[in-house]
C-alpha positions as CSV (number, residue, x, y, z in Angstrom):
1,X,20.2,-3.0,-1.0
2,X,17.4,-1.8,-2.7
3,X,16.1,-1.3,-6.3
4,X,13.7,0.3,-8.7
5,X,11.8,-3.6,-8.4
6,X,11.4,-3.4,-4.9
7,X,7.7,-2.8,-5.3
8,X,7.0,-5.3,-8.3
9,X,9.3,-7.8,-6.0
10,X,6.4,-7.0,-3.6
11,X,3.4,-7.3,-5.3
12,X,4.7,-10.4,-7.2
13,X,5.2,-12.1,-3.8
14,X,2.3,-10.8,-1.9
15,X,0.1,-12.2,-5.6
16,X,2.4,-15.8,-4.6
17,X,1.0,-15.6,-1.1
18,X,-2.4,-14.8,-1.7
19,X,-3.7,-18.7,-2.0
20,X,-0.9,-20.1,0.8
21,X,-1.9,-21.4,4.0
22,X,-2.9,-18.7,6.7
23,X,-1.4,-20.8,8.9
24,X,1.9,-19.8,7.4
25,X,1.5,-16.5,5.7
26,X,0.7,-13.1,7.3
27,X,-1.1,-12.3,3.5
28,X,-2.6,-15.5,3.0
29,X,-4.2,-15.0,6.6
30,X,-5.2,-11.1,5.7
31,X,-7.0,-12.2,2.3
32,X,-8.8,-15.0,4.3
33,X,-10.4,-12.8,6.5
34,X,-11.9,-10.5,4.4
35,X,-11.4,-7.4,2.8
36,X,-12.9,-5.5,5.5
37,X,-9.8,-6.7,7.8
38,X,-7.3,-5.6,5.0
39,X,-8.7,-2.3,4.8
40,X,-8.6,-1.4,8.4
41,X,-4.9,-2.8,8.9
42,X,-4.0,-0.5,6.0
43,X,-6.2,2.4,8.2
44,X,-4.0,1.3,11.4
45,X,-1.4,1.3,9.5
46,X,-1.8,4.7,8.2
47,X,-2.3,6.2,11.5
48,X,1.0,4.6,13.1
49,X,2.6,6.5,10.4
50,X,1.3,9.7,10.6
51,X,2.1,9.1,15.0
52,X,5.7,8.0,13.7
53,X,5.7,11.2,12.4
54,X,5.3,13.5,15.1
55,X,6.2,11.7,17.6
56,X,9.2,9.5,16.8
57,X,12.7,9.6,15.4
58,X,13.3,8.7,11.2
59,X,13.6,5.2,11.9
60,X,10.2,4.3,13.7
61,X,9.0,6.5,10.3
62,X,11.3,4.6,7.7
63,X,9.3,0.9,9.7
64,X,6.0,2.1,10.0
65,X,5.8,3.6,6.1
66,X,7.3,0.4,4.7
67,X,4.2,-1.4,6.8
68,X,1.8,1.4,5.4
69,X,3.0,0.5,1.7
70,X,3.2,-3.3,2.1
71,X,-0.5,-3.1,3.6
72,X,-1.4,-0.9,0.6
73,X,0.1,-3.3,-2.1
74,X,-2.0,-6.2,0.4
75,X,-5.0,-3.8,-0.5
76,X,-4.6,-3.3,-4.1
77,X,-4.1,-7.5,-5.0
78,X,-7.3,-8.5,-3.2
79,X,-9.1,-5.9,-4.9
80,X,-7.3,-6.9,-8.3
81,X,-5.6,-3.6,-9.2
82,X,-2.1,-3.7,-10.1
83,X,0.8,-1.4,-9.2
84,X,1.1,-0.5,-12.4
85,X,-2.1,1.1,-12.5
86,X,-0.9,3.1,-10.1
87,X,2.4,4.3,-11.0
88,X,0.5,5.2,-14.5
89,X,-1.7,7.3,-12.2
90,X,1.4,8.7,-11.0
91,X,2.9,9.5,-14.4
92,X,-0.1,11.2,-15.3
93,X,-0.3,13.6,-12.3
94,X,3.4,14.2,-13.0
95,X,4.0,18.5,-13.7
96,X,0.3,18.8,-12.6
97,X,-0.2,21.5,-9.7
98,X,-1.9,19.3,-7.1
99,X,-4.5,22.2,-7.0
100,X,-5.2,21.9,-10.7
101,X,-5.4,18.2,-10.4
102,X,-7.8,17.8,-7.4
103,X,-10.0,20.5,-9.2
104,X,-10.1,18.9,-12.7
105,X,-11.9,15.2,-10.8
106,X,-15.3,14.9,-11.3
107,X,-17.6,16.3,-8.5
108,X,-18.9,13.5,-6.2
């Protein structure tokens, strides 16, 4: 069953397994190698779902965006941002065309 904590269920446990042993936890072992390695699982990640996609039936999707957002989440902890920071993000963009959004950031 799931809930509306799913995520913050997530992030709190991912935050717990950041300073365990790599020998015994998938995030503990992620962190300890570097952000660099964190950021291209969440790449490989990524592109599993986008081939899940087009390629394979709803369940291989369902499996490989619940690795995508768990990888994300991963992301976000070792660089310190929190979920909620997002989901404000979210909230803000809420009613907002995505054209009218995407032209209103600054130019880069």
């Amino acid at each position: 069953m799931t809930s509306p904590d799913t995520l913050a269920r997530l992030e709190a446990t991912i935050a717990e397994r950041r300073s365990a042993d790599p020998q015994s936890s998938y995030v503990a072992k992620l962190n300890a190698r570097g952000l660099g390695k964190i950021a291209q699982k969440l790449g490989e990640e990524a592109t599993e779902t986008v081939i899940a996609a087009l390629t394979e039936g709803r369940e291989a999707l369902v499996g490989e965006a619940a690795d995508l957002i768990f990888h994300l989440v991963v992301l976000l902890s070792a660089k310190g941002v929190p979920l909620s920071e997002v989901m404000a993000e979210l909230d803000r963009r809420e009613g907002v065309s995505g054209i009218a959004e995407k032209a209103s950031r600054p130019k880069v």
